[in-house]
C-alpha positions as CSV (number, residue, x, y, z in Angstrom):
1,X,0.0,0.0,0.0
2,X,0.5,3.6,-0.7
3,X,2.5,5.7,2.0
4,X,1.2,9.2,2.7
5,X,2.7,11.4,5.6
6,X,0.3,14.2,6.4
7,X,1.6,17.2,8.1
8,X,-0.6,19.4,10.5
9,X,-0.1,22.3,12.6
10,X,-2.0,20.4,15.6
11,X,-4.8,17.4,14.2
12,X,-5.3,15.3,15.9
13,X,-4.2,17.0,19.0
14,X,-6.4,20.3,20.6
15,X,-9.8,20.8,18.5
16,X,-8.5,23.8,16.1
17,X,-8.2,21.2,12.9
18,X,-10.5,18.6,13.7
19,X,-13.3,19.8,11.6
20,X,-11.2,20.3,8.6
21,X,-9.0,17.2,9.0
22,X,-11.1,14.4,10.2
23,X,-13.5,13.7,7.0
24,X,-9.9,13.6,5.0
25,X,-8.3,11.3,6.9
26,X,-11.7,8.6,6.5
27,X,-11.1,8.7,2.9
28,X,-7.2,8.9,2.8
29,X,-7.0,5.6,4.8
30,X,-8.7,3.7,2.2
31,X,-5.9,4.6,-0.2
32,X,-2.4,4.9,2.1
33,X,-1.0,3.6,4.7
34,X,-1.3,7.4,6.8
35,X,1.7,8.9,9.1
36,X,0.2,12.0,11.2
37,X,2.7,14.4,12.0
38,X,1.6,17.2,14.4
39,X,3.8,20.1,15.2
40,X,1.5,20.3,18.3
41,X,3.6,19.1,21.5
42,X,1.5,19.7,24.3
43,X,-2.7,19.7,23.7
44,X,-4.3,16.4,24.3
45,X,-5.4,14.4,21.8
46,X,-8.9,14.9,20.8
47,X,-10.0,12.9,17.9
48,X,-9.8,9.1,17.7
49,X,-7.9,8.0,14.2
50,X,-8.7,5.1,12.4
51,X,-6.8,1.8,13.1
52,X,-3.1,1.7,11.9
53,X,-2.7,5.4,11.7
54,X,0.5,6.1,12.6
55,X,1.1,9.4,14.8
56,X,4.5,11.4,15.2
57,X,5.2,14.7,17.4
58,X,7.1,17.7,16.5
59,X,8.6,19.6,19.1
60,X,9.7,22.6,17.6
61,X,11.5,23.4,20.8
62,X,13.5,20.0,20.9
63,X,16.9,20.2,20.2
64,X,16.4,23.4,18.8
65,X,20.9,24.6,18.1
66,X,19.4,27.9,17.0
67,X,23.3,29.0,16.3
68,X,23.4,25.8,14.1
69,X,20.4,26.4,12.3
70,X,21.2,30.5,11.7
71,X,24.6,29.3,10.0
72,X,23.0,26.7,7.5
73,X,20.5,29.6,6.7
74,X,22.7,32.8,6.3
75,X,24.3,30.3,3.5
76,X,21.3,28.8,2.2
77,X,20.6,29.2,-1.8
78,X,17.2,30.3,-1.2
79,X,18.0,33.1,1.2
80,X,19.7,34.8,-1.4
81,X,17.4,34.1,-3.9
82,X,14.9,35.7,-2.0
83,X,16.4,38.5,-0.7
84,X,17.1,39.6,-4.3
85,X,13.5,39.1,-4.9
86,X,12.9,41.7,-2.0
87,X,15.5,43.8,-3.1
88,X,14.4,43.8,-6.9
89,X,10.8,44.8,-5.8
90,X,12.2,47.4,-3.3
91,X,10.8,45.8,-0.4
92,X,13.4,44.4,1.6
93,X,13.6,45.2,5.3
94,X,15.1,44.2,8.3
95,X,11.8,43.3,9.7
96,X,11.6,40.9,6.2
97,X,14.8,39.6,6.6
98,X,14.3,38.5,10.4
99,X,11.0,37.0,9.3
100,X,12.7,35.1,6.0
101,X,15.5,33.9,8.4
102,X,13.0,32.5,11.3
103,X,11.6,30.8,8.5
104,X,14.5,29.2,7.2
105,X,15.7,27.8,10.5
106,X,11.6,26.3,11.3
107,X,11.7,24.7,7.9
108,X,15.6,23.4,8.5
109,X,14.9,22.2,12.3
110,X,11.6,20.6,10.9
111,X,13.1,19.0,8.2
112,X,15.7,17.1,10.5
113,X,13.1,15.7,12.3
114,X,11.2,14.5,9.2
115,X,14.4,12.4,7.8
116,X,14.6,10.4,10.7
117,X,10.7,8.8,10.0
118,X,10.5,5.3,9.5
119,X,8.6,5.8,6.4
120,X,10.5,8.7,4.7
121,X,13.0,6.9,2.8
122,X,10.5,4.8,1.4
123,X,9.2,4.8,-2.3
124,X,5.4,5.4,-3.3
125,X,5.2,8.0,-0.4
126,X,3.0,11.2,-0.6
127,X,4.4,14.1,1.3
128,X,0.9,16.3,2.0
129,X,1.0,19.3,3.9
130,X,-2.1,20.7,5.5
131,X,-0.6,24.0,5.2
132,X,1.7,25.7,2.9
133,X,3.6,27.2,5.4
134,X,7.5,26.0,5.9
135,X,6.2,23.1,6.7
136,X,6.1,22.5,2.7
137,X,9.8,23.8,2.5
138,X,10.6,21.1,4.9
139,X,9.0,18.4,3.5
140,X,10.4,19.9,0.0
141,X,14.0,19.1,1.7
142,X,13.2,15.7,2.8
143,X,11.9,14.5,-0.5
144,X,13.3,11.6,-2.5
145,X,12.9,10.9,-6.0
146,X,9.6,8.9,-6.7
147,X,8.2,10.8,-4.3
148,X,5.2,13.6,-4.4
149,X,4.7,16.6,-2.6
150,X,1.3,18.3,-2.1
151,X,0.4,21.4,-0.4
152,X,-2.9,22.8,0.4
153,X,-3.6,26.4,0.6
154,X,-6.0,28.2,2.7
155,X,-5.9,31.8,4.6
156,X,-3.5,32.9,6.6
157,X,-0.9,30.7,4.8
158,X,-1.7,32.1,1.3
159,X,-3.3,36.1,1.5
160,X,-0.9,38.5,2.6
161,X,-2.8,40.5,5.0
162,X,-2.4,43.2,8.1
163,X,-1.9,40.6,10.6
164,X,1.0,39.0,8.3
165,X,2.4,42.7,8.0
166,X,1.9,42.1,4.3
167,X,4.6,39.1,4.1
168,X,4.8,35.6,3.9
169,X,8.3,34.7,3.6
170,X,9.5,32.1,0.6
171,X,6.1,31.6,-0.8
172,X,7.6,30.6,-4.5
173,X,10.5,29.5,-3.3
174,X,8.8,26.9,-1.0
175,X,6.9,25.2,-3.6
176,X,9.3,24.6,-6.0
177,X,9.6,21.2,-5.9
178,X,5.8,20.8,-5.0
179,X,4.0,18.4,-7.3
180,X,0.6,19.5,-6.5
181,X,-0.8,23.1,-4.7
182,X,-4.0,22.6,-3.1
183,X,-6.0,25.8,-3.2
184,X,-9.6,25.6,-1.8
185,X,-11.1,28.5,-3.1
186,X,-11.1,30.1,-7.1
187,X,-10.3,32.8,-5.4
188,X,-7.2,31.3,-3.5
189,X,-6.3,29.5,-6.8
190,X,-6.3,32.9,-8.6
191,X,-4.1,34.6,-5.6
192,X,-1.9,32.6,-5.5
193,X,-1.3,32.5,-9.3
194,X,-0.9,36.5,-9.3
195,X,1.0,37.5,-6.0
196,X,3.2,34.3,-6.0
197,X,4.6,32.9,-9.7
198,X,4.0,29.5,-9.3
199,X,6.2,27.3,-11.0
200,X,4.0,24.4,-10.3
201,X,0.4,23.5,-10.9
202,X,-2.5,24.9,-8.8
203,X,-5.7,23.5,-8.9
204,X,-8.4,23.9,-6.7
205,X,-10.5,21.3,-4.6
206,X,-13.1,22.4,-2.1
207,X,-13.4,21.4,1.7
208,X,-16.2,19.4,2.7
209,X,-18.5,18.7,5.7
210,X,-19.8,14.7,5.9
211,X,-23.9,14.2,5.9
212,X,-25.4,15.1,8.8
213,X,-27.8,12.4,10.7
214,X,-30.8,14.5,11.4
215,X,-32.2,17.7,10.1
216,X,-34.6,19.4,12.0
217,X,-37.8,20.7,11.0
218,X,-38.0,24.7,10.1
219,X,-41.1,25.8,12.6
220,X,-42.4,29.3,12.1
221,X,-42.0,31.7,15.1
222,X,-41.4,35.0,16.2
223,X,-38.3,34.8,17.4
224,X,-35.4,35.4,15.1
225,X,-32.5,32.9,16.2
226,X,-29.1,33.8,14.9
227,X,-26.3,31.9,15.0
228,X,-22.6,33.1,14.7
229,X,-19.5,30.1,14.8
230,X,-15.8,31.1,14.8
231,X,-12.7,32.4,16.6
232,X,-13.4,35.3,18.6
233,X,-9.7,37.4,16.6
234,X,-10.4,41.2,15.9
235,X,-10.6,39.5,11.8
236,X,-13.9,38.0,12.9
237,X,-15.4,41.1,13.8
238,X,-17.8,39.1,15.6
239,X,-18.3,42.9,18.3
240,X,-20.2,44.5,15.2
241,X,-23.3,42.0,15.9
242,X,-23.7,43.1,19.4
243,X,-23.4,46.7,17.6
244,X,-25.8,45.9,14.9
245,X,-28.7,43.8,17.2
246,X,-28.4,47.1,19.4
247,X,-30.2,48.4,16.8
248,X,-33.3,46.6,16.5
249,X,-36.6,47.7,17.6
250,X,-38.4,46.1,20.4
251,X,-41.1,44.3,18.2
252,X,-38.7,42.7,16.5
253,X,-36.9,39.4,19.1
254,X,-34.0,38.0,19.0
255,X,-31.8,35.5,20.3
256,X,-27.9,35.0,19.3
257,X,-26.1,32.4,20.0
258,X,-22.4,32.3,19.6
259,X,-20.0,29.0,19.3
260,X,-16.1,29.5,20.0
261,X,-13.3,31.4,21.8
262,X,-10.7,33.5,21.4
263,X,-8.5,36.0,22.2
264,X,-11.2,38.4,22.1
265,X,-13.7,36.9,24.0
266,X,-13.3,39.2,27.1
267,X,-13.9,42.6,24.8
268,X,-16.8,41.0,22.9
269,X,-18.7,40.2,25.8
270,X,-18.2,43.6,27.3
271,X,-18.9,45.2,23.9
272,X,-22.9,42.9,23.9
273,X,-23.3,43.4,27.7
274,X,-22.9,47.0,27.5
275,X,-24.7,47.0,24.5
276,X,-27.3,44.1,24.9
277,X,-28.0,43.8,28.6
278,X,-30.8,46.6,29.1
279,X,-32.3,45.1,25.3
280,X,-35.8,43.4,26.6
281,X,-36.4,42.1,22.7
282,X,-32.7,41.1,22.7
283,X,-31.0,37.6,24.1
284,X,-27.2,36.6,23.4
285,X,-25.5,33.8,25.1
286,X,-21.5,32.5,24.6
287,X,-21.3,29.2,24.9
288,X,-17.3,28.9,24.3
289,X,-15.2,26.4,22.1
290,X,-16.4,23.1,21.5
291,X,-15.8,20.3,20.3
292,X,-16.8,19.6,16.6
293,X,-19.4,16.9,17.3
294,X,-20.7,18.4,20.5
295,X,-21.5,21.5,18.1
296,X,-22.8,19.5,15.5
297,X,-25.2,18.2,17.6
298,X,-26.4,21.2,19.4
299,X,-26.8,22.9,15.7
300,X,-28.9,19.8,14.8
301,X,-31.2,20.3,18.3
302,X,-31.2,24.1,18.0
303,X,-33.9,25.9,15.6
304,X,-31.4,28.7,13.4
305,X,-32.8,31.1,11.1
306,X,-29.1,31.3,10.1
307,X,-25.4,31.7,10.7
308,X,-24.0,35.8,10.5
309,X,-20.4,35.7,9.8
310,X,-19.3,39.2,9.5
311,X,-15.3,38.7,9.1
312,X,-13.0,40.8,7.5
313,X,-11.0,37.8,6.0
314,X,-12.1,34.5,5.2
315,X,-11.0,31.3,2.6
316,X,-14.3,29.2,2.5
317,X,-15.6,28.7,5.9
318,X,-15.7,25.7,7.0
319,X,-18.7,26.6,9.6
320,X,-20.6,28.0,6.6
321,X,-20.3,24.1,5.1
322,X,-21.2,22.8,8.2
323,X,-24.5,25.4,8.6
324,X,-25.8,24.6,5.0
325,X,-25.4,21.2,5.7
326,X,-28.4,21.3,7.8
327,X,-30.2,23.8,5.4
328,X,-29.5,26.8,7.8
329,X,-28.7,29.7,5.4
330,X,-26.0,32.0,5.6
331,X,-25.6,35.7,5.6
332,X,-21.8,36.4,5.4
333,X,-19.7,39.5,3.7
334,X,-17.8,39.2,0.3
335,X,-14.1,38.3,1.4
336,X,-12.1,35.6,0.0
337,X,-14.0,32.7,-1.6
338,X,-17.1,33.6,0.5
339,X,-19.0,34.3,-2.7
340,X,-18.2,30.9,-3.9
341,X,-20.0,29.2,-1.0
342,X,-22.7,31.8,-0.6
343,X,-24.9,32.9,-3.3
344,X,-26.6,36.0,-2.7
345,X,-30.3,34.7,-2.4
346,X,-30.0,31.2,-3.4
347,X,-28.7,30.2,0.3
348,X,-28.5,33.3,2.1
349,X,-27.4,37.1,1.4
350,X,-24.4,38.1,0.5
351,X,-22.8,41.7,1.9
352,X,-19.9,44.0,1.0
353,X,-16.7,42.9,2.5
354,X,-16.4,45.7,4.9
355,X,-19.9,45.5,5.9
356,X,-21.4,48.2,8.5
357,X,-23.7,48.0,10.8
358,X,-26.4,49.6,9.1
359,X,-25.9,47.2,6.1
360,X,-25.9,44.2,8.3
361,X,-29.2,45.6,10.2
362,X,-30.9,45.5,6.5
363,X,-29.6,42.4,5.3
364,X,-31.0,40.9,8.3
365,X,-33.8,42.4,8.0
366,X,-34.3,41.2,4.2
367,X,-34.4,37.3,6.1
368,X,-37.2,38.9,8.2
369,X,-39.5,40.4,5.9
370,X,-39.5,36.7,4.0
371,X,-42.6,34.9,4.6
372,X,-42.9,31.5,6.5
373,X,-43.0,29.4,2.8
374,X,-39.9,31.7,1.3
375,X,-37.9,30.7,4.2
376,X,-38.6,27.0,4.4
377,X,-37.4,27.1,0.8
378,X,-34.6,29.1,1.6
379,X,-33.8,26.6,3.5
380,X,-34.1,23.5,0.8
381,X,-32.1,25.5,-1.7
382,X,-29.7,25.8,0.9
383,X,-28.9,22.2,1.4
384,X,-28.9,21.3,-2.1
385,X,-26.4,24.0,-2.8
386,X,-24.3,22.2,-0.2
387,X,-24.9,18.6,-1.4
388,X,-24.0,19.5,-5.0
389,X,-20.9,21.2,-3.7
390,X,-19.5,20.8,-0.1
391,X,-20.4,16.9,0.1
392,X,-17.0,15.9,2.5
393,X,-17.2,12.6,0.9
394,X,-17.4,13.3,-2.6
395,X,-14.8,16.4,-2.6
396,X,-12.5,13.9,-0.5
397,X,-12.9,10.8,-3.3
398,X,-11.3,13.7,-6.2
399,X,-8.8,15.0,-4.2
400,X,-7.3,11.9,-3.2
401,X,-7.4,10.5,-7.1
402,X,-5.6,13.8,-7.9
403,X,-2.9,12.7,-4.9
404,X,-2.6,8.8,-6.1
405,X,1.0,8.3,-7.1
């Protein structure tokens, strides 16, 4: 049988990957024999892997000879190459050049570790990594001939951004001696393709959710009941819905729910209890992170109207798959490949990417003025949007034909 190494930044450690990751790794067992390697050394392992999985950890820390690692890079082909890249383009810097160098020395450490797997000398093995981050340099470093190397590309690994300070360091350079780049978005595909100069091919294959069990039955009601599902960063932007149901009048209700955690969890809840709290017509409740099948199966109990994501930055949601898996629309803004996944009307509104208050007050309000029969199909169109596209099972079966050695 086929080898395949996958390399994650935590799966199937912590809970931040196990919604992407798991519905993969069902269908990439029943072609490879799978080696998990997680660069996470510390979070307890929350998702059960198939039999004869075999599971490595990186500890980025271990054996770290940073003075080692700073020579080999300051003489390293591709540090040059790059930094006349910068230079050419007139955006060098020393902040760049510290960045470029971290980089280097990740991908080198991470690389060491790789060579010493039991499988990595072996012929017929798939290097895939989960991110195309230096992970994909290292893995570029290890590889032997007869081997492949495939890298998927999502968000923060792939748009250069604010919170990146506009830099991601060796992007072209990286992929090189990638076989396959893994974009899951038109959008990401066509990024990619204009900011980076790939020298290999890009094609795109789509994330997917599996087939939910159960799907409740829509019941009319006067409540509106949103639901919002992601990190709680300053990108999600998840304080403008306190700001925007602030602005309802009392005859319309509503209750908002809100799944994850974050860094901004303290400053959101401030921003809907000073807001919210004296709000008769409004309810919100937090219910934290948790894990992907406990929220599955609170979405499938719960009665949504539908999910509001109002990020500034997105690839596709994976939350948005999961939502219209149950026929819960979607009202999100137009960043990334949002537009790809939501249709304007077809499964939910669509808004401008920087989307303010007042324009998220009408759009909901658009769901509101729907009648009982225009939602419930709403709702049908929703989930056979999703089944024709976001079907985990049949987006897994093409991309693991397109990864077959």
């Amino acid at each position: 049988m086929k080898n395949l190494i996958l390399s994650t930044n935590s799966f199937p450690f912590g809970m931040a990957e196990a919604s992407f990751i798991r519905p993969e790794i069902a269908e990439l067992v029943k072609h490879f024999q799978v080696t998990v390697v997680s660069r996470n050394s510390k979070d307890e392992q929350t998702t059960e892997l198939p039999d004869g999985v075999q599971i490595y950890r990186y500890d980025a820390k271990k054996n770290y000879a940073a003075v080692k690692l700073l020579v080999k890079t300051i003489f390293s082909p591709s540090i040059y190459r790059e930094t006349a890249q910068l230079l050419k383009k007139r955006e060098f810097s020393l902040f760049k050049c510290k960045k470029m160098l971290k980089y280097s020395m990740r991908a080198l450490h991470f690389a060491s570790y790789l060579r010493k797997l039991p499988v990595a000398q072996l012929a017929n093995t798939v290097w895939y990594t989960y991110w195309n981050d230096y992970s994909v340099l290292s893995a570029s470093m290890v590889k032997r001939e007869g081997q492949k190397l495939v890298s998927r590309a999502h968000r923060a690994d792939l748009y250069l951004r604010a919170d990146n300070n506009w830099y991601l360091p060796m992007k072209a350079i990286s992929n090189q001696k990638t076989d396959l780049l893994a974009c899951i978005s038109e959008d990401g595909k066509t990024y990619f393709e204009e900011n980076f100069t790939p020298s290999v091919p890009v094609r795109v294959f789509r994330l997917g959710v599996p087939r939910q069990n159960t799907r409740s039955p829509f019941q009319e009601k006067n409540t509106i009941s949103i639901l919002s599902f992601s990190y709680l960063s300053p990108v999600k932007r998840v304080e403008k819905i306190a700001e925007t149901l602030a602005t309802f009048e009392p005859s319309v209700t509503i209750q908002w729910t809100h799944i994850g955690d974050g860094t901004e969890r303290e400053a959101v809840l401030q921003t809907a209890k000073e807001l919210l709290s004296e709000k008769e017509n409004v309810t919100y409740c937090f219910l934290g992170a948790m894990e992907n099948a406990d929220a599955m199966r609170y979405i499938s109990e719960t009665q949504f109207d539908f999910l509001l994501n109002v990020s500034a930055s997105e690839g596709i949601p994976v939350t948005m798959m999961e939502s219209m898996s149950f026929g819960i629309p979607v009202i999100g803004t137009n960043v990334g490949g949002v537009s790809e996944i939501l249709c304007d009307g077809q499964n939910g509104f669509l808004m401008s990417a920087e989307a303010s208050v007042q324009e998220i007050h009408n759009t909901i309000c658009r769901y509101t003025q729907l009648t009982y029969r225009e939602k419930c199909e709403l709702r049908e169109r929703t989930y056979a949007f999703w089944e024709k596209n976001y079907d985990s099972k049949i987006n897994m079966q093409a991309f693991v034909s397109a990864i077959e050695m």
